[in-house]
Every structure is written in C-alpha cells, then in structure tokens.
C-alpha positions in Angstrom: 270.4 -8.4 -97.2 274.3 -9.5 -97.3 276.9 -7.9 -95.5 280.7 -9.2 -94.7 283.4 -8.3 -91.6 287.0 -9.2 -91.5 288.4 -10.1 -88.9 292.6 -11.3 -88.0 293.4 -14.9 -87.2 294.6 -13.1 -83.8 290.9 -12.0 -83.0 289.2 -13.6 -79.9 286.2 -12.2 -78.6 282.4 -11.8 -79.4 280.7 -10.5 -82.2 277.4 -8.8 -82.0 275.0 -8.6 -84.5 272.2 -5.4 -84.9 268.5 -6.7 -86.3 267.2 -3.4 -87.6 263.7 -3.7 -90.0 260.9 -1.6 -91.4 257.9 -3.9 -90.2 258.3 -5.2 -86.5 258.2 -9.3 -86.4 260.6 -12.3 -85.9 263.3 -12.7 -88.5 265.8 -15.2 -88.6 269.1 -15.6 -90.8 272.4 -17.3 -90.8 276.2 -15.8 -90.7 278.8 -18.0 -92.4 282.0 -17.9 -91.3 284.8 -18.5 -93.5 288.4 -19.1 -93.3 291.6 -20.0 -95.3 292.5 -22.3 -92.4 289.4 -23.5 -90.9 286.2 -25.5 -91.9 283.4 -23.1 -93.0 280.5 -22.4 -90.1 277.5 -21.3 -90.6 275.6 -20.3 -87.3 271.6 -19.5 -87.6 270.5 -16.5 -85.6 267.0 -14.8 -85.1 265.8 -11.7 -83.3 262.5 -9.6 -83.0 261.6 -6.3 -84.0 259.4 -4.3 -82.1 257.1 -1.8 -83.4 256.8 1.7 -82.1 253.2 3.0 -82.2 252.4 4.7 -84.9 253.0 8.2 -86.1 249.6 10.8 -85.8 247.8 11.6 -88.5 248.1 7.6 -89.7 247.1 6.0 -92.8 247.4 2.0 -93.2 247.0 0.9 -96.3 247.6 -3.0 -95.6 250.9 -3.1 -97.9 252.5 -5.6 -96.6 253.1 -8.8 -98.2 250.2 -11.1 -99.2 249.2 -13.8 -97.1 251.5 -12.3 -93.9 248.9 -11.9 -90.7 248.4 -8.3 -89.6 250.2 -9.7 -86.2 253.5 -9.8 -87.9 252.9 -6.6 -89.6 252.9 -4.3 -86.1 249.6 -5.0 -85.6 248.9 -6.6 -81.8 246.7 -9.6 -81.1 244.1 -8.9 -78.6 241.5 -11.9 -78.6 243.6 -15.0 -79.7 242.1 -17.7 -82.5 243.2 -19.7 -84.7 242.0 -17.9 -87.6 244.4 -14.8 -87.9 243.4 -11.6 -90.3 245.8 -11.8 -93.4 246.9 -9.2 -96.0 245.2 -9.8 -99.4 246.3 -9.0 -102.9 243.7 -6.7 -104.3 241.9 -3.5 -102.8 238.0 -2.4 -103.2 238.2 1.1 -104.5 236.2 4.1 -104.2 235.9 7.0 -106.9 237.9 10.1 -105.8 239.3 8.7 -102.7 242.5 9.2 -102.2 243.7 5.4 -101.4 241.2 4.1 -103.8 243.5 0.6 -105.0 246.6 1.6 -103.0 248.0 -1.2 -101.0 246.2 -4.4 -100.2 243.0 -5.5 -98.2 242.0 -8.0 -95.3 238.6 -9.6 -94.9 237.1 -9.5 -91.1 235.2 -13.4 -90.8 232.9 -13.9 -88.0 233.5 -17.1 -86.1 234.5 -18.2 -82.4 237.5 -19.2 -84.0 239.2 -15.8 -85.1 241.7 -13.4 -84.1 240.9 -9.7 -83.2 244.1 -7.1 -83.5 244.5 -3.5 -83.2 247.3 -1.2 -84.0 248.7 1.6 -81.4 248.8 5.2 -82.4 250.0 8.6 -80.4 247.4 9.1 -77.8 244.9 11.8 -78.3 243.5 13.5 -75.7 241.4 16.4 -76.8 239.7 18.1 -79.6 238.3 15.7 -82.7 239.4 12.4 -83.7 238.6 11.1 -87.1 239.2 7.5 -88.8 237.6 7.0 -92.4 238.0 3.5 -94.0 236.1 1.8 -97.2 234.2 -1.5 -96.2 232.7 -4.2 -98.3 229.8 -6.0 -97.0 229.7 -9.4 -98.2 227.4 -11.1 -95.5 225.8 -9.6 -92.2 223.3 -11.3 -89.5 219.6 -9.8 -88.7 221.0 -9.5 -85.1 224.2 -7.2 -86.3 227.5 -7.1 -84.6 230.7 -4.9 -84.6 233.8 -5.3 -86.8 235.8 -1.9 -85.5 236.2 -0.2 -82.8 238.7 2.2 -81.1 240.4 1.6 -77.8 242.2 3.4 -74.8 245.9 3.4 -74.3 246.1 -0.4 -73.0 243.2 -1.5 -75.0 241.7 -4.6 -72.7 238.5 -5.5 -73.2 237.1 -1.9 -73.3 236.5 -1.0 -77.0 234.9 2.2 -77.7 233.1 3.4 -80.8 232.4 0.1 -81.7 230.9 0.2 -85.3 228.0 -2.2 -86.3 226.3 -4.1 -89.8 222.5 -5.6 -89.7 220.8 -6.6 -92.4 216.9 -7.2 -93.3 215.2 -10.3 -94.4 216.0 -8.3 -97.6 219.1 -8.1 -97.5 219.7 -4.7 -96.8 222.1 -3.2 -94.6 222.2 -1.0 -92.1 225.5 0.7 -90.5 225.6 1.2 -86.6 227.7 3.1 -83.5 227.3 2.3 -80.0 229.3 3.0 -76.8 231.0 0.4 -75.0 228.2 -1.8 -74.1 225.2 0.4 -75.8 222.9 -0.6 -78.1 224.1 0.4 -81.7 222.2 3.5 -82.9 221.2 2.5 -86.4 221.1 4.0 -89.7 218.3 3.4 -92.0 218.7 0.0 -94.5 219.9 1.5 -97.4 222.8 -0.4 -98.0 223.6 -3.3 -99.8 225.6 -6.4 -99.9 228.8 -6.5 -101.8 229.6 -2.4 -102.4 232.1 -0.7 -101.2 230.8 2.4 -99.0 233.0 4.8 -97.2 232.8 5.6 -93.9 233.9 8.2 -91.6 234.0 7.5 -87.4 234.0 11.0 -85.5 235.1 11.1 -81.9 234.8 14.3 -80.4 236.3 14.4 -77.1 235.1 16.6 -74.4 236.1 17.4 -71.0 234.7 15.6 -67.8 233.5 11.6 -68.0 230.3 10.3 -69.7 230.1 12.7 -72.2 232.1 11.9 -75.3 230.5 11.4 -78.5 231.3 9.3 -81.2 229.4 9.7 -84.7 229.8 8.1 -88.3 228.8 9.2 -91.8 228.4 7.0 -94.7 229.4 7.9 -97.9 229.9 11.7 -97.4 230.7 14.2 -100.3 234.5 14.0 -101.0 236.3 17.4 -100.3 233.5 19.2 -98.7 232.8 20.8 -95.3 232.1 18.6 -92.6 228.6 17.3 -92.4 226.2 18.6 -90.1 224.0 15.7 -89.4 226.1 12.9 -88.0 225.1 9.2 -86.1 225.5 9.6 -83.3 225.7 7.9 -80.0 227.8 8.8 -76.7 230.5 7.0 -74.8 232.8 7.5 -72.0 236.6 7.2 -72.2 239.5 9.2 -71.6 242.4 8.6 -73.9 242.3 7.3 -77.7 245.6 5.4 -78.9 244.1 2.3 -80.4 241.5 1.0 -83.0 241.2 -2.8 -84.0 239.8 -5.0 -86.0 237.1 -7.3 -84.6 236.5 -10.9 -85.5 232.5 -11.5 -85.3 230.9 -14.4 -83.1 228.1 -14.5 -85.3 228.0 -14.7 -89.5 229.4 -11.5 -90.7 231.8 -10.9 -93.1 233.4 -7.1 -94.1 236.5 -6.4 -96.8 238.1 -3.4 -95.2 241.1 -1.1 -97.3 242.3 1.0 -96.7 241.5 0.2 -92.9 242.5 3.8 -91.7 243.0 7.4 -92.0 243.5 8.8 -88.7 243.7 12.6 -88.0 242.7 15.2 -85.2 241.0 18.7 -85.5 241.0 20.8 -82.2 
C-alpha cells in the first residue's frame, strides 16, 4: 500500500504514522521523503497489530497465506517450540459440508519440539457450545494423545475437552474426549488412516462446578436434528473463550480444515 503527504518547506514538527491491518502481526515498511532541495530519505519503520478476539459464532478457515505460522495469523502461542503450525495450500474436503476446499489447511506433528496455539473468541458462559472441524488422520500411537482442546478465558495449562486419536495394531482408529486430566472415553476403532472424518465437539454448560459435559460425534448426518447418542465425558470449567491446537509428545500426526465452526444454542 502507497500513500503520499505534502508538506511546506516551513513545516517543523513530527509526523505520525497509523499501522492499521486485517491480520494482527508485525509489519514493517519504509517512508521516503523527497524534496526539490534536499537529498532523498528514506526512513524504515515497523509496528504490530494486535488481534481482537474473535467475533461469536466463528469459522476459521486457515486463509491466510501459505507457509505464514498460525502465530502471525491472530492465533497465540501457548507451549513454545521450534516447530511452529503453518498454513498449507490445499484443504481435505468433505461432501456437503459447507467449508469443504474453502481456505487452506495446517498439519498438527507430534514431537517435543512443536508449538501449541489457540485463538480467543467471545466468552460463553451458558447454554451449548459447539466446534465442528474435518480431520485427517495420517499417523496415531497405540497409547493415543490429544490434538484439540478448548480453554478458559486465560487459557494456562488448563485445557478442557481435550480430543484424543489411538490406533490398533491394525491400524485402526479410534476418536476420544476426556476432561482435563481424565482418561479419554473412547469410541469404538472404526476409523481409518488417511480419511477425512468430520467431527462435532459439544459442550453443554451447566450451572454449579463439576458438572459440565463435553461430548463429540463423528461423522454425523449433514442437516439433521441433533443426535441423541453423543461421547461423552464430563469436565469442570467455568468460562469457554479459547480452543487450540495441540502439538503431540508422542507420534501423531492430524490434517485439520477447516479447524473451526463455533456457535452457541441456549
């Protein structure tokens, strides 16, 4: 973006630039001054962008530009590595979803030396809190671990509705939800490697401590009713304003896209 200011050769004072952007981050550029009677400047100048959080209902659908980190994309680091999640070019798709091969994708890696993030949203408080995102399996451990989870205001090290994948010696795969510190409850193995499912995280908030429940389905019928048998496992929190995405100690690796529709019923 190019813009120009005039000023008189009487002029002596400051002049203030405004960074304004659509994605938060740190952007640099340079303002060259010119004049009739004076050897051209050119002075570099940076600034950040913050990110508000984000608007409820939310959808991301990773459209950002290839190869940028999520952290430069208003998403927040909250477990440091050297290995940061990146937007890819590409999306899995899903027939009849509605952000089937809209945007871009990013591939969660396990290893010690990745980065977790998670993005802010309007905190919810009450009533039913749903996230439904595709994921692509590509390789799981036999001892399972989480790649998602959802988070309180200040997010910490307290996740909540942390989603799991385990595989067989067959190499099947099994889709889990467990409370902060739970063991997962587990679905049956009747998933494989490399296909995209669809699944839906429920939280339904209730009143008082202890009692929350969070639930997923996998592969539900599109445009239906909600389903009546849900996977379910309880958890205690009190306010919902974050979800992230989870780099795995152990050998797991999950294509997510889009990462995240977001929406309350109460």
């Amino acid at each position: 973006m190019t813009s120009s200011l005039s000023l008189s050769s009487s002029f002596n004072g400051n002049v203030y630039v405004r960074l304004t952007g659509a994605i938060g981050g740190t952007f640099n550029g340079t303002i060259a001054f010119t004049s009739a009677s004076a050897t051209p400047v050119n002075k570099a100048v940076a600034g950040t962008v913050s990110c508000a959080p984000a608007a409820f209902p939310f959808v991301e659908n990773f459209s950002y530009t290839s190869g940028t980190a999520l952290s430069a994309n208003c998403w927040s680091v909250h477990s440091s590595g050297n290995n940061p999640i990146t937007v890819q070019t590409g999306t899995i798709t899903y027939p009849g979803y509605l952000s089937s091969g809209i945007g871009g994708q990013v591939t969660v890696t396990g290893g010690s030396t990745g980065e977790d993030v998670n993005r802010t949203f309007s905190p919810q408080t009450s009533g039913d809190v749903y996230a439904s995102f595709l994921v692509n399996v590509s390789s799981a451990t036999t001892t399972g671990d989480y790649f998602f989870h959802l988070g309180q205001t200040t997010i910490g090290t307290t996740f909540r509705g942390r989603l799991f994948v385990i595989r067989d010696a067959s190499n099947k795969l099994a889709f889990g939800i467990a409370q902060s510190t739970a063991t997962a409850n587990y679905t049956a193995y009747s998933y494989d490697l490399n296909t995209t499912y669809l699944i839906v995280l429920r939280f339904n908030i209730v009143t008082g401590t202890s009692n929350d429940v969070a639930s997923i389905y996998v592969n539900p019928v599109l445009n239906e009713t909600e389903p009546g048998e849900w996977l379910d496992n309880k958890y205690r929190c009190c306010k919902y304003r974050s979800y992230g995405d989870r780099f795995s100690s152990n050998s797991v690796q999950v294509e997510l896209v889009p990462i995240l529709h977001l929406f309350l019923m109460v």
